[in-house]
PAVOLO-987029 format. One record per atom (N, C-alpha, C, O, CB): x, y, z. Coordinates in steps of 0.2 Angstrom, whole numbers, padded with zeros to 4 digits, always signed. Glycine has a CB too. Example, Ala and Ser with C-alpha at 12.3 -4.5 7.8 and 13.67 -1.06 7.14 Angstrom:
! PAVOLO-987029
+0066-0028+0039/+0062-0022+0039/+0066-0016+0039/+0071-0017+0042/+0057-0022+0045/+0064-0011+0035/+0068-0005+0036/+0064+0000+0039/+0067+0006+0040/+0070-0003+0029/
***
This chain:
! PAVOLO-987029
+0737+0395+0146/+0730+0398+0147/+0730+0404+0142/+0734+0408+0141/+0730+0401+0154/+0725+0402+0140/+0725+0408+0133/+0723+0417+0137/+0725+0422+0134/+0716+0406+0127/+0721+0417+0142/+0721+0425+0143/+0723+0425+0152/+0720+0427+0156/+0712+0429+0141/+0730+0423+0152/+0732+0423+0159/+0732+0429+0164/+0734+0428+0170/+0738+0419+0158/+0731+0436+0159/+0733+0442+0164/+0723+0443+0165/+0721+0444+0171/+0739+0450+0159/+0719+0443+0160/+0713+0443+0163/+0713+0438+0171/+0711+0440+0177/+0708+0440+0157/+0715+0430+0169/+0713+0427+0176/+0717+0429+0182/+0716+0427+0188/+0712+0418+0174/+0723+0432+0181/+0727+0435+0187/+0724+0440+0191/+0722+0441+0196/+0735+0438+0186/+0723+0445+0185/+0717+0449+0186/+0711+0450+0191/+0711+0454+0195/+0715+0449+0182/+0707+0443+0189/+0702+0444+0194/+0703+0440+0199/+0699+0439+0203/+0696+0442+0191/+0707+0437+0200/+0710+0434+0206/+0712+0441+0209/+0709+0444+0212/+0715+0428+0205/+0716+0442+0208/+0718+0450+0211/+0712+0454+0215/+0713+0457+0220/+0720+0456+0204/+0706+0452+0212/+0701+0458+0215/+0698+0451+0219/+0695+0453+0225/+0696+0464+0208/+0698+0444+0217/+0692+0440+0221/+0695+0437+0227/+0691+0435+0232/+0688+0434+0216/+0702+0436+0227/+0704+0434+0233/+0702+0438+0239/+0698+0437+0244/+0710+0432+0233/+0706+0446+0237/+0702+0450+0244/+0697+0448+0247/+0697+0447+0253/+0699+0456+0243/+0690+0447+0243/+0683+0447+0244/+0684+0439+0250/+0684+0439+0256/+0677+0445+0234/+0685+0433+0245/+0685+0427+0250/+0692+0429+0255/+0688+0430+0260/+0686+0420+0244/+0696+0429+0257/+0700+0431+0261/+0696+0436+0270/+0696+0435+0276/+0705+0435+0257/+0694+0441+0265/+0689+0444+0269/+0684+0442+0271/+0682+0444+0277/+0688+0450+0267/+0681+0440+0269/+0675+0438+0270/+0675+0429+0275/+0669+0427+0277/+0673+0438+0263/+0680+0426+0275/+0684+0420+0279/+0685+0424+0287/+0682+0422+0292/+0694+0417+0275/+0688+0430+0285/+0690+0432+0293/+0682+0435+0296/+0679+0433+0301/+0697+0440+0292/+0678+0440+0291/+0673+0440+0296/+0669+0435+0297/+0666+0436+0303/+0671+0443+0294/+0668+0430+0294/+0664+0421+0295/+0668+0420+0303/+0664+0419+0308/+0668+0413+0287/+0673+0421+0304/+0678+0418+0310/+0671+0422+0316/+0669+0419+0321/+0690+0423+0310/+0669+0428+0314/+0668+0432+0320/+0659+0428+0320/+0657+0430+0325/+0670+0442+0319/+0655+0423+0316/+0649+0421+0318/+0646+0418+0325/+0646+0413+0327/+0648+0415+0314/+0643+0424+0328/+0642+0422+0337/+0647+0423+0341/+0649+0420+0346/+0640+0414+0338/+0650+0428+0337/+0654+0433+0343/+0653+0439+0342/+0658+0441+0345/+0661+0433+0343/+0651+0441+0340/+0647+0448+0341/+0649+0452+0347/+0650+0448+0352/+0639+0446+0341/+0649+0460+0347/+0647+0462+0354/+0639+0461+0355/+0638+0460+0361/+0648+0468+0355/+0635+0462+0350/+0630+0461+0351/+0625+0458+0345/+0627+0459+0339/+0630+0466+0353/+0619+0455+0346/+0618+0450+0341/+0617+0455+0334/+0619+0453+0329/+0610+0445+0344/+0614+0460+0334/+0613+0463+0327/+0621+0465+0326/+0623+0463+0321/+0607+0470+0326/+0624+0468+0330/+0632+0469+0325/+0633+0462+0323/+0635+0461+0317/+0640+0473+0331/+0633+0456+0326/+0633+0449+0323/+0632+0447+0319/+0635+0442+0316/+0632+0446+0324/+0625+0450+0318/+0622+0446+0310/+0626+0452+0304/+0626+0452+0297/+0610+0446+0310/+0627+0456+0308/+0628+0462+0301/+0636+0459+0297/+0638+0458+0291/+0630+0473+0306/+0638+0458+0301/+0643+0455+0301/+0644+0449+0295/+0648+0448+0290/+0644+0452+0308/+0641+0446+0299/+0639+0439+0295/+0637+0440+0289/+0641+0438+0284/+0633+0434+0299/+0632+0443+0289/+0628+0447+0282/+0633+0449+0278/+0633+0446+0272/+0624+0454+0284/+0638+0453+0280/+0644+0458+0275/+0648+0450+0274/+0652+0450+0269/+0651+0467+0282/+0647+0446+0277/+0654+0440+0273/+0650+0438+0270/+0652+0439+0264/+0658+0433+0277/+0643+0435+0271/+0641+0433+0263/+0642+0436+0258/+0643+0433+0253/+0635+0432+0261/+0641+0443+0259/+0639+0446+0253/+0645+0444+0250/+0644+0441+0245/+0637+0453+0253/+0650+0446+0253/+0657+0444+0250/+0660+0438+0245/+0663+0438+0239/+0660+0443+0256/+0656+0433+0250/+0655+0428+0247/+0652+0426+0242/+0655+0421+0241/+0655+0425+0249/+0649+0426+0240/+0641+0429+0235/+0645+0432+0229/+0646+0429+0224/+0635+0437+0240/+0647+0438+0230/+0654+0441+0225/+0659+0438+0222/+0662+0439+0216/+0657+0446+0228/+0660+0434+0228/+0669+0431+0225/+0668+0425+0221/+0672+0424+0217/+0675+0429+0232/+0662+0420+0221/+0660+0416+0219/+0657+0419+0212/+0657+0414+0208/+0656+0413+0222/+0656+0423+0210/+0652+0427+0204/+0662+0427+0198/+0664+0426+0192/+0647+0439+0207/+0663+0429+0204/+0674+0429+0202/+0675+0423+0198/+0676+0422+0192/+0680+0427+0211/+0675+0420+0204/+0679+0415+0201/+0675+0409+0196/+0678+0404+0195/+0682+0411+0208/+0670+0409+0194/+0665+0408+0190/+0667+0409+0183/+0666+0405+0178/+0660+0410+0192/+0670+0414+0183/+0673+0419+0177/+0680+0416+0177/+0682+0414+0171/+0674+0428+0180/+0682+0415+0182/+0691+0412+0181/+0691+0406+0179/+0694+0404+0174/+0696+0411+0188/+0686+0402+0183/+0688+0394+0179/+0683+0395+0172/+0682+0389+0168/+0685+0385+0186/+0680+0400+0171/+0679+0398+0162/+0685+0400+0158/+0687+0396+0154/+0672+0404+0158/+0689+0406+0159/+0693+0409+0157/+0698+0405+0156/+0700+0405+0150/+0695+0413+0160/+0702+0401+0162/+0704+0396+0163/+0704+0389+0158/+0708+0386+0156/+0704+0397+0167/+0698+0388+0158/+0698+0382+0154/+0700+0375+0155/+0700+0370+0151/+0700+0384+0149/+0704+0374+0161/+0706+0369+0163/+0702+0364+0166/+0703+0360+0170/+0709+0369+0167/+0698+0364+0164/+0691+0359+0170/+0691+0360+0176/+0688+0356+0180/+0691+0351+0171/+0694+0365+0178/+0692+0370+0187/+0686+0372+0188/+0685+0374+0183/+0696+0377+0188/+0682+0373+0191/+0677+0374+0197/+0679+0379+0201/+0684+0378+0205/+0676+0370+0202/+0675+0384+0201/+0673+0389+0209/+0678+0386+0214/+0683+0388+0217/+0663+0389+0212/+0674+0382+0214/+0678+0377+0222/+0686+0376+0221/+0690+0377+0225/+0674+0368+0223/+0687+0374+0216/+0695+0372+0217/+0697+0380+0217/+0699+0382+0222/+0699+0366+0209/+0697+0383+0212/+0701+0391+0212/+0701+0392+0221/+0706+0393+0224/+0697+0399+0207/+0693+0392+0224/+0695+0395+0231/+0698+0390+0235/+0699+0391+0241/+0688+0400+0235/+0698+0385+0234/+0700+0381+0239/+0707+0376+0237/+0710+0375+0242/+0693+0377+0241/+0710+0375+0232/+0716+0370+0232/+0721+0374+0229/+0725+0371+0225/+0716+0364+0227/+0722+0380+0230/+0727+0383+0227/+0733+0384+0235/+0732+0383+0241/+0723+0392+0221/+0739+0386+0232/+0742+0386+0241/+0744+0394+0240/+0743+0397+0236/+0752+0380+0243/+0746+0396+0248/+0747+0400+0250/+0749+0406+0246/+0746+0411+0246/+0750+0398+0253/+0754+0403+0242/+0758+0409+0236/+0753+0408+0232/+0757+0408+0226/+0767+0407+0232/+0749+0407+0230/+0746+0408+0222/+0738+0412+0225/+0733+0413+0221/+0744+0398+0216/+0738+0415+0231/+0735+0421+0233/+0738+0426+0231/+0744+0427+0231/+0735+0421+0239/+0732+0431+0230/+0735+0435+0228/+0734+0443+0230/+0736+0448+0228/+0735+0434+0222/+0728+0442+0236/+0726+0448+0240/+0729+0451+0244/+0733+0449+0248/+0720+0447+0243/+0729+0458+0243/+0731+0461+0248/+0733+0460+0256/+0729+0456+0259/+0727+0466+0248/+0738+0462+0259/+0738+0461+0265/+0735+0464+0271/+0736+0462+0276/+0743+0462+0266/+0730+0468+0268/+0726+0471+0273/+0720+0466+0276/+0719+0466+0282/+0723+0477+0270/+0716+0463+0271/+0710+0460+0274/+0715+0453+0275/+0711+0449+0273/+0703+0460+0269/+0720+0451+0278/+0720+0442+0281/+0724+0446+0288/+0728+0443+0292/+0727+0434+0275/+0723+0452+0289/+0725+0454+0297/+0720+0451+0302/+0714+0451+0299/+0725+0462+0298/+0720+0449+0308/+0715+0444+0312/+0712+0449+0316/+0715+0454+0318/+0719+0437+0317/+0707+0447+0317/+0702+0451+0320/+0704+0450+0329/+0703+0446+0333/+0695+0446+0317/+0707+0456+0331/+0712+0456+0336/+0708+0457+0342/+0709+0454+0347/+0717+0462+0336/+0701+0462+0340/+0698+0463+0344/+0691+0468+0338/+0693+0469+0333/+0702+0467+0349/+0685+0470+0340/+0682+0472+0339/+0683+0480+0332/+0681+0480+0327/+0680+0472+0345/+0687+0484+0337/+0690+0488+0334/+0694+0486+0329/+0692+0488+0323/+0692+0491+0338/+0700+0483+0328/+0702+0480+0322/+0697+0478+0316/+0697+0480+0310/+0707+0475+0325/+0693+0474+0318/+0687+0471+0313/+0686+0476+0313/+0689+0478+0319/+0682+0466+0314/+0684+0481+0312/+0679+0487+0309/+0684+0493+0304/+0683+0495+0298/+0675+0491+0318/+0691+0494+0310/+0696+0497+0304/+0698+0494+0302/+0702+0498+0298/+0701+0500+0305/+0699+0486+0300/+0699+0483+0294/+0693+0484+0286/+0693+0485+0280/+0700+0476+0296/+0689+0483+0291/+0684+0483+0287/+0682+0490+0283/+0681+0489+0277/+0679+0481+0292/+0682+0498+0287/+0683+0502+0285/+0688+0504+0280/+0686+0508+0276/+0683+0502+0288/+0695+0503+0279/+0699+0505+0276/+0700+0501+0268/+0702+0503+0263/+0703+0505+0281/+0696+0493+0270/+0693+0492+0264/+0687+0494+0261/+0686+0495+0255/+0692+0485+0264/+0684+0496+0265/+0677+0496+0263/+0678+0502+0256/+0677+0501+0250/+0670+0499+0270/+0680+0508+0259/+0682+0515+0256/+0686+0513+0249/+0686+0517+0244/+0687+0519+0261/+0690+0507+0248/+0693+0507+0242/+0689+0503+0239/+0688+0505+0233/+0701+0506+0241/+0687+0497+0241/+0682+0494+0237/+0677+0495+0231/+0676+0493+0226/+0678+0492+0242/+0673+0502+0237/+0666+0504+0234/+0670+0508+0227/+0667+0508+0222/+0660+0510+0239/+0677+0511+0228/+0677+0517+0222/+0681+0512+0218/+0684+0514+0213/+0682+0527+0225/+0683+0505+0219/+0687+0503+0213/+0682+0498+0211/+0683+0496+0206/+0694+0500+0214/+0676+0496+0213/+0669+0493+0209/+0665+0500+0206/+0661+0500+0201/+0663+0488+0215/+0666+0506+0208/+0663+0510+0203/+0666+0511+0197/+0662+0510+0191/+0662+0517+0205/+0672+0511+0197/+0677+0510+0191/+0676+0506+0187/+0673+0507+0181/+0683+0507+0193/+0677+0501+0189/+0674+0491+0189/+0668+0492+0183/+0669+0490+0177/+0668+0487+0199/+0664+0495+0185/+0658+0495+0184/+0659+0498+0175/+0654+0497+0171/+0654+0500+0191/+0664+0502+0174/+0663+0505+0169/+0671+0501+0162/+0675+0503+0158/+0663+0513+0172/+0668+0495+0165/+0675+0490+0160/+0672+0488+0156/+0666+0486+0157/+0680+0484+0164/+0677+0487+0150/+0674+0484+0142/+0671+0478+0143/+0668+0476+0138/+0678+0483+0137/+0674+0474+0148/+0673+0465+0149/+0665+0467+0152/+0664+0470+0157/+0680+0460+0156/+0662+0464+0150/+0652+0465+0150/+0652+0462+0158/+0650+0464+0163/+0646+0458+0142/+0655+0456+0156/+0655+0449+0163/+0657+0453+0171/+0653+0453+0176/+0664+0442+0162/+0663+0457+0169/+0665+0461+0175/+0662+0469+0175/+0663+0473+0180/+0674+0461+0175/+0659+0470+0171/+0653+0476+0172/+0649+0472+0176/+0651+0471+0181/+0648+0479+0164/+0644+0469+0174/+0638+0466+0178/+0641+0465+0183/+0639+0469+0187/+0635+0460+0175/+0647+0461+0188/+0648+0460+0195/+0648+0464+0197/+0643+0464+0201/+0653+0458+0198/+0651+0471+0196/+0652+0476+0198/+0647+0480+0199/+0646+0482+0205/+0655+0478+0194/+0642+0481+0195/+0636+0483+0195/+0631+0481+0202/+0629+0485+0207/+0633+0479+0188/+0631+0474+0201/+0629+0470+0205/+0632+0471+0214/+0629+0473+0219/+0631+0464+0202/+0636+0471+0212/+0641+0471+0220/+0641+0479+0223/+0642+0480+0229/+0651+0469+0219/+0640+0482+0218/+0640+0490+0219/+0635+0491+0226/+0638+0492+0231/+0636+0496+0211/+0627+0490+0227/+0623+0490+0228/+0625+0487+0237/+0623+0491+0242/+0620+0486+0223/+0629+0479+0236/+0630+0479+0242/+0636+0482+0245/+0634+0484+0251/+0629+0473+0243/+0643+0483+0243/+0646+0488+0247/+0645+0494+0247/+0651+0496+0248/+0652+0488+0247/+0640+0499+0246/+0639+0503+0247/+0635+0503+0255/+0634+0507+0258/+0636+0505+0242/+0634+0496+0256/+0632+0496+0264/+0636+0496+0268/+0637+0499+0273/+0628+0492+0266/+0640+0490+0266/+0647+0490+0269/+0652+0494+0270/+0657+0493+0273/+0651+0487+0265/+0649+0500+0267/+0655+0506+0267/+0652+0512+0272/+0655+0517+0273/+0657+0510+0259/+0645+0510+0273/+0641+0514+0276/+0641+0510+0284/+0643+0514+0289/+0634+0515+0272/+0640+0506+0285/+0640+0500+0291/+0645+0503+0297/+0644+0504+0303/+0643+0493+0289/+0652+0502+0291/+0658+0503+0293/+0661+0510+0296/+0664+0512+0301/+0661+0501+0288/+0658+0514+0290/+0661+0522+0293/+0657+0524+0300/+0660+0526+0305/+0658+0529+0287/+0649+0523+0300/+0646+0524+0305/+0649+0521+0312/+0649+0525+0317/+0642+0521+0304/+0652+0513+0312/+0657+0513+0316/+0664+0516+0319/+0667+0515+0324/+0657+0509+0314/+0664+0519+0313/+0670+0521+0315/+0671+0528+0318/+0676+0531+0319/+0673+0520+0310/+0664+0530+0318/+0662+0538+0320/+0659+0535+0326/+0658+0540+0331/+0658+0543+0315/+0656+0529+0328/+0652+0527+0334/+0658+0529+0340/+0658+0533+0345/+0649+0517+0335/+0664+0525+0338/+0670+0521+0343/+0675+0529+0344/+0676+0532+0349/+0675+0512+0339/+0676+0530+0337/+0679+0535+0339/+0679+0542+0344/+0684+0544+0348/+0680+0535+0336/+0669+0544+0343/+0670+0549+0346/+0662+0547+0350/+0657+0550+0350/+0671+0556+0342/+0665+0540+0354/+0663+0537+0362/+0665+0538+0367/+0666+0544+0369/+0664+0532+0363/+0666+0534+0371/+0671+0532+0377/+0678+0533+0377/+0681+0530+0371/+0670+0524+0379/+0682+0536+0381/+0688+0535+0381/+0691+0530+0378/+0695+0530+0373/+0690+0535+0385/+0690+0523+0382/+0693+0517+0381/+0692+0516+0372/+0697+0516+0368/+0688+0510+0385/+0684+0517+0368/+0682+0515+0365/+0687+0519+0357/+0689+0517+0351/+0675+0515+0367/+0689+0527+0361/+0692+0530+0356/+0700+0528+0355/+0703+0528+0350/+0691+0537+0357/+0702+0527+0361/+0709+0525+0360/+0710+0517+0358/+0716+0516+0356/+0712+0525+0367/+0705+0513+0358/+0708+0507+0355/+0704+0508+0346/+0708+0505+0342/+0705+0499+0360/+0701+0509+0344/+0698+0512+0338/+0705+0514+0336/+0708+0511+0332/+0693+0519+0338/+0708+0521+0339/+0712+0521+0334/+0719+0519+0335/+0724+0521+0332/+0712+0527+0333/+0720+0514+0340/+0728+0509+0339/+0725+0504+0335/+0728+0499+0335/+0731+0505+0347/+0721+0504+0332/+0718+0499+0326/+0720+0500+0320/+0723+0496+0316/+0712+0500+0325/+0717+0508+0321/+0719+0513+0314/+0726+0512+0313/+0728+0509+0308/+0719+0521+0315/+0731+0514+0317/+0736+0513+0318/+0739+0510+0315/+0741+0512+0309/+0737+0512+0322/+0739+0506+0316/+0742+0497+0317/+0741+0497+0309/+0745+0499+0305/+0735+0490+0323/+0735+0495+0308/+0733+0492+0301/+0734+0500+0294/+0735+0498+0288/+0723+0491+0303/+0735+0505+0296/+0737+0510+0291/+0742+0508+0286/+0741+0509+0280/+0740+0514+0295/+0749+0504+0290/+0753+0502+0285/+0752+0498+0280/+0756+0496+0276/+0756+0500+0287/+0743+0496+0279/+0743+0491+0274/+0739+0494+0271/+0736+0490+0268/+0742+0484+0274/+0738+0500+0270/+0734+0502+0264/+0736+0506+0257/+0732+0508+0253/+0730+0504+0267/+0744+0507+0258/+0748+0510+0251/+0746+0503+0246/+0744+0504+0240/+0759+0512+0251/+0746+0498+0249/+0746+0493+0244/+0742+0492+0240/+0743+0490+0235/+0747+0488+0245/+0736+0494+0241/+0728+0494+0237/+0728+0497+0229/+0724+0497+0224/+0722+0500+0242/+0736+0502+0231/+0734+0505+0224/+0741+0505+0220/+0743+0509+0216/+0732+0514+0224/+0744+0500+0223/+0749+0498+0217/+0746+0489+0212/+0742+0485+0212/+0758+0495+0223/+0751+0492+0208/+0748+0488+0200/+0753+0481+0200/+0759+0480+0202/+0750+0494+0190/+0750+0479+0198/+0755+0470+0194/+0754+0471+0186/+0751+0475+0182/+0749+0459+0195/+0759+0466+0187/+0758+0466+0180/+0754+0464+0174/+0756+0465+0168/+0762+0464+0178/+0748+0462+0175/+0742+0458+0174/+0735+0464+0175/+0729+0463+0173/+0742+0450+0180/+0737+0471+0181/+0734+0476+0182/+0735+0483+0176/+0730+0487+0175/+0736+0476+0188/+0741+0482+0175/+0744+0486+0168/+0739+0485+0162/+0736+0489+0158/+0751+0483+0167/+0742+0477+0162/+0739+0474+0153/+0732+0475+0153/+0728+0478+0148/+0741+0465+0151/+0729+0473+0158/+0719+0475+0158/+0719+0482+0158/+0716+0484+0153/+0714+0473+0166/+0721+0488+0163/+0722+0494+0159/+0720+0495+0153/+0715+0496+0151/+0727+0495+0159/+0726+0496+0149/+0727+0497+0144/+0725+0494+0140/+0726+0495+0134/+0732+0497+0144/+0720+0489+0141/+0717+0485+0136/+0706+0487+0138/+0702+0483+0135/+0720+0475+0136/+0704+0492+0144/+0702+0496+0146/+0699+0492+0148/+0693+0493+0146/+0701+0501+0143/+0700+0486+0151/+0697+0481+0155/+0695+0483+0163/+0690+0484+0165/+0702+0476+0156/+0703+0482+0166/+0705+0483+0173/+0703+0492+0176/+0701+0496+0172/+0715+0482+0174/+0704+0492+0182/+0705+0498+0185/+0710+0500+0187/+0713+0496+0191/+0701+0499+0188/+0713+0507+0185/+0719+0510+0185/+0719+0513+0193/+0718+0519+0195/+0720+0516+0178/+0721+0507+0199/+0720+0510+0204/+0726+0514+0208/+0726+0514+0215/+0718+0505+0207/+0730+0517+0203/+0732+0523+0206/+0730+0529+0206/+0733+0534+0208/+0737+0523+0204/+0724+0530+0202/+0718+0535+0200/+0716+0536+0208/+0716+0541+0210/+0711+0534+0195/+0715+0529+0211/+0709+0531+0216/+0713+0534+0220/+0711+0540+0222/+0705+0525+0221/+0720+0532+0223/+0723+0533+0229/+0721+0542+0233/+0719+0542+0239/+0731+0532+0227/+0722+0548+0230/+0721+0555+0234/+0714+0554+0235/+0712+0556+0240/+0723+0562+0230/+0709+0551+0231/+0701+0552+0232/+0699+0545+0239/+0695+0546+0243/+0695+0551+0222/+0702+0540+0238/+0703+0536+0246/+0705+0540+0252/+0702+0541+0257/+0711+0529+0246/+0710+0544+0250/+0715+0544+0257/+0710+0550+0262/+0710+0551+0268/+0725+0547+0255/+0706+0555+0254/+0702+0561+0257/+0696+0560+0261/+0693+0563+0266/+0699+0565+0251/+0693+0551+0258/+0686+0549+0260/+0690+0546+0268/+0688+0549+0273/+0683+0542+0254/+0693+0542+0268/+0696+0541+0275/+0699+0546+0278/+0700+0545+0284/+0702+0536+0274/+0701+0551+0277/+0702+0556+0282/+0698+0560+0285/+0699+0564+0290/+0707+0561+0280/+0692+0560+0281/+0687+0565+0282/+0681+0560+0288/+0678+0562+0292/+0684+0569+0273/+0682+0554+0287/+0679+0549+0292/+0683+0551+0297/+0679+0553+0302/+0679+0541+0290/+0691+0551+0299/+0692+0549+0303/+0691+0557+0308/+0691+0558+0314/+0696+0546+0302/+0692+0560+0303/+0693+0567+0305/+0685+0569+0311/+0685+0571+0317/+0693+0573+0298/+0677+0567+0306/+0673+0569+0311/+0673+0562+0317/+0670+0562+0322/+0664+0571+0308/+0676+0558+0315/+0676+0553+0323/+0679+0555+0330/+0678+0552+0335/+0679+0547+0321/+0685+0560+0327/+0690+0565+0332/+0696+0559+0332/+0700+0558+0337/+0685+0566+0342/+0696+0556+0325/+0703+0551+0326/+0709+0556+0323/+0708+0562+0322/+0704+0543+0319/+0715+0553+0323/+0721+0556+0319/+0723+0551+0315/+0724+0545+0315/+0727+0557+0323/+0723+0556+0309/+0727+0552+0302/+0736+0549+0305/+0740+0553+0307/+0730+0560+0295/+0737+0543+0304/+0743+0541+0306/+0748+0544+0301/+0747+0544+0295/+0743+0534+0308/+0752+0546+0304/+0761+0547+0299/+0764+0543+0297/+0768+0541+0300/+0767+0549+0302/+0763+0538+0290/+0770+0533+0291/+0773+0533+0284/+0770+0534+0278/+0768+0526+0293/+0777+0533+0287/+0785+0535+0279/+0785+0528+0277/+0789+0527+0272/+0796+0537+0282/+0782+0521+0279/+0786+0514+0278/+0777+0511+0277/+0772+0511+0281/+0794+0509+0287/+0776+0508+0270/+0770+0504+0271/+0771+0496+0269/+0776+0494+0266/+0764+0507+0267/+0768+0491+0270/+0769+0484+0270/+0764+0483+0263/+0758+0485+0262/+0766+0480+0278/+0769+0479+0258/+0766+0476+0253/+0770+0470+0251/+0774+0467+0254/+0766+0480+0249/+0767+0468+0247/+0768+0459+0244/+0763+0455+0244/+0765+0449+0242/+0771+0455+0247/+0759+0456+0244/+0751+0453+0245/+0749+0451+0238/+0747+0445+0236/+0745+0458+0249/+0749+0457+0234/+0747+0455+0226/+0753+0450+0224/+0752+0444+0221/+0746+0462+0221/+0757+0452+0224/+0763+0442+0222/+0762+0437+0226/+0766+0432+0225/+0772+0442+0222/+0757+0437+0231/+0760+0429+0233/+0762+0432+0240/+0758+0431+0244/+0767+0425+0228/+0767+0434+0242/+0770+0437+0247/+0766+0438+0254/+0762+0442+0252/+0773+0443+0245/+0766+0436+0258/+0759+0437+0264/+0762+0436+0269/+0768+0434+0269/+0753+0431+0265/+0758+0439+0275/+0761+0438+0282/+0760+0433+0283/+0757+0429+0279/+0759+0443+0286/+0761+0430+0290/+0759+0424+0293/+0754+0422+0295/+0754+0416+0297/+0761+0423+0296/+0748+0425+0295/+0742+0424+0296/+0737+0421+0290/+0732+0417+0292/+0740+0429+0296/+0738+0423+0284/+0737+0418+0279/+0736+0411+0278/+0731+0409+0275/+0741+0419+0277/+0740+0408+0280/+0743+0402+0282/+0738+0396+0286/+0736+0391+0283/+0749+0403+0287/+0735+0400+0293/+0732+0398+0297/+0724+0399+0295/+0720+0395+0297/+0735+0401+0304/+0723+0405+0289/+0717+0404+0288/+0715+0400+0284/+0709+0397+0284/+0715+0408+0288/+0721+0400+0279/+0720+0394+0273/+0719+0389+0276/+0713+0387+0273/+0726+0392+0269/+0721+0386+0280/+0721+0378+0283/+0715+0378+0288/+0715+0373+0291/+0728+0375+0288/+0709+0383+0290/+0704+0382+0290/+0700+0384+0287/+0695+0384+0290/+0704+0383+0293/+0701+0385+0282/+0696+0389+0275/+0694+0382+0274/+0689+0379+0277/+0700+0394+0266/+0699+0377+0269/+0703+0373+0267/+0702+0366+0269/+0702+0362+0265/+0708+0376+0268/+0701+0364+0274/+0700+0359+0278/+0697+0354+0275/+0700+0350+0272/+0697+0359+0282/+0689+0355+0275/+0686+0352+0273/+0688+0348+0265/+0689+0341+0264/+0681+0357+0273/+0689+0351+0260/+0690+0352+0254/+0697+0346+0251/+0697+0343+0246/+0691+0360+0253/+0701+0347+0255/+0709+0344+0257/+0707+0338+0259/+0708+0332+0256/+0715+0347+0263/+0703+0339+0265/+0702+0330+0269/+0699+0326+0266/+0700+0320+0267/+0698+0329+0276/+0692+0328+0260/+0688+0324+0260/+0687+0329+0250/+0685+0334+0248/+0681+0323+0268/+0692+0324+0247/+0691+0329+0240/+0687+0328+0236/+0684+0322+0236/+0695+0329+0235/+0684+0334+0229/+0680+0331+0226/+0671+0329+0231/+0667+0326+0228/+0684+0325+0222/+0671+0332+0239/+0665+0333+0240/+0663+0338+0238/+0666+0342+0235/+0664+0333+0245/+0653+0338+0241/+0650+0343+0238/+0645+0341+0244/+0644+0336+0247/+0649+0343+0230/+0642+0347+0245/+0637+0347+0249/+0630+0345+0247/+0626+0346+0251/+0638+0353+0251/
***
C-alpha cells in the first residue's frame, strides 16, 4: 500500500464512529422514551453518514479494489482499531449517555483539529461532521446534567457509569505509530494537545451536574492496536452477519 500510515490513520478515527454508532443502532425502539429514541437513532446515523465519508477515503487510498463495505464489514476483530471506550455495551441508559458523553467531548475538539489538516479530503469530513457533533456533544452533556442533578436513583446510577467507564478514556489521547507520521507530516491531529482542554470540558459538566470526578491511577488501553475487550467480538458477528452469510450482496 503506498500510504499505509494515512489508511491506519483514518481507520483510527472511522472505526470509533462505526463501532459507536453499531452500539447505539442496538438501542432502535428502546428508548426510555420515543424522542430520546429517535435522538439516538439520529446520533448513529449521523455517525454512520461520517464513517462512510471514512472509509471511502481508505479504500481509494488503499487501492486494492475494496469498498466502503468490505473495510467496515470483512476485516476481523484485530484489524479494528478503535478505542475501547465506544464497544462498551449499553448496560443501561445511564451508561449509553456516559459513553456517549465522554466521547462526544473528545470527538468535537479532535474534528476541530481535523478540520484544520493539509489533506483537503479529511478537512472537508471534518468540516462536515463538525456541524453534526456539535449536537451530539450538546444532547449528551444536557443529559448528563438532566440525571445527574435528578432523582437520587437517577444520580447515583449516572455516576456508577461515570465510574465504570472513566478508565477508558486516557486512551483517546495516546498516539500509534501511523498517528505520529500524519503529525508530523501536518495531516493527523496531535491528540495529546487535547487531553487538559477534555479533561476541563468533562469536569466542568460533571461538576454543574453535582457528579464527582473519579480517581484512577490505572486506565485500560489497547484498542488502537487491535487489542479489545470482549465485547467487540459479539458486536462484530452482528454488525457482520449479513455481509459473511450472503457475500458481495447489496441492497
Amino acid at each position: 500500500m503506498k500510504n499505509e500510515n494515512l489508511y491506519n490513520y483514518i481507520l483510527g478515527i472511522a472505526d470509533n464512529n462505526l463501532i459507536l454508532g453499531q452500539r447505539l443502532g442496538e438501542l432502535c425502539g428502546h428508548g426510555p422514551t420515543l424522542e430520546t429514541d429517535i435522538a439516538c437513532t439520529n446520533i448513529s446515523l449521523d455517525l454512520l453518514g461520517q464513517v462512510r465519508s471514512f472509509y471511502q477515503y481508505a479504500a481509494k487510498i488503499a487501492g486494492d479494489g475494496r469498498k466502503e463495505d468490505d473495510i467496515a464489514m470483512l476485516r476481523k476483530e484485530r484489524d479494528y482499531l478503535n478505542v475501547l471506550l465506544v464497544e462498551q455495551p449499553n448496560t443501561d441508559f445511564g451508561y449509553t449517555i456516559a459513553r456517549q458523553f465522554l466521547f462526544d467531548v473528545y470527538h468535537f475538539l479532535m474534528l476541530t483539529e481535523l478540520e484544520k489538516s493539509q489533506d483537503l479530503t479529511l478537512s472537508a469530513i471534518a468540516t462536515k461532521s463538525l456541524k453534526e457533533v456539535s449536537y451530539h456533544k450538546r444532547f449528551s452533556s444536557d443529559w448528563i446534567k438532566r440525571l445527574g442533578d435528578g432523582t437520587s436513583e437517577s444520580h447515583d446510577r449516572i455516576q456508577m457509569a461515570i465510574n465504570d467507564l472513566w478508565t477508558y478514556t486516557d486512551e483517546l489521547f495516546h498516539q500509534t505509530e501511523a498517528d505520529k507520521v500524519m503529525v508530523a507530516e501536518g495531516i493527523g491531529v496531535d491528540v495529546t494537545k487535547l487531553k487538559d482542554d477534555y479533561y476541563n470540558q468533562v469536569g466542568n459538566i460533571l461538576e454543574e451536574a453535582t457528579l464527582e470526578i473519579p480517581e484512577r491511577k490505572y486506565f485500560q488501553k489497547g484498542g488502537k492496536q487491535g487489542i479489545h475487550t470482549e465485547h467487540l467480538g459479539y458486536l462484530l458477528a452482528e454488525l457482520q452477519y449479513m455481509q459473511r452469510a450472503y457475500p458481495n450482496m447489496e441492497w
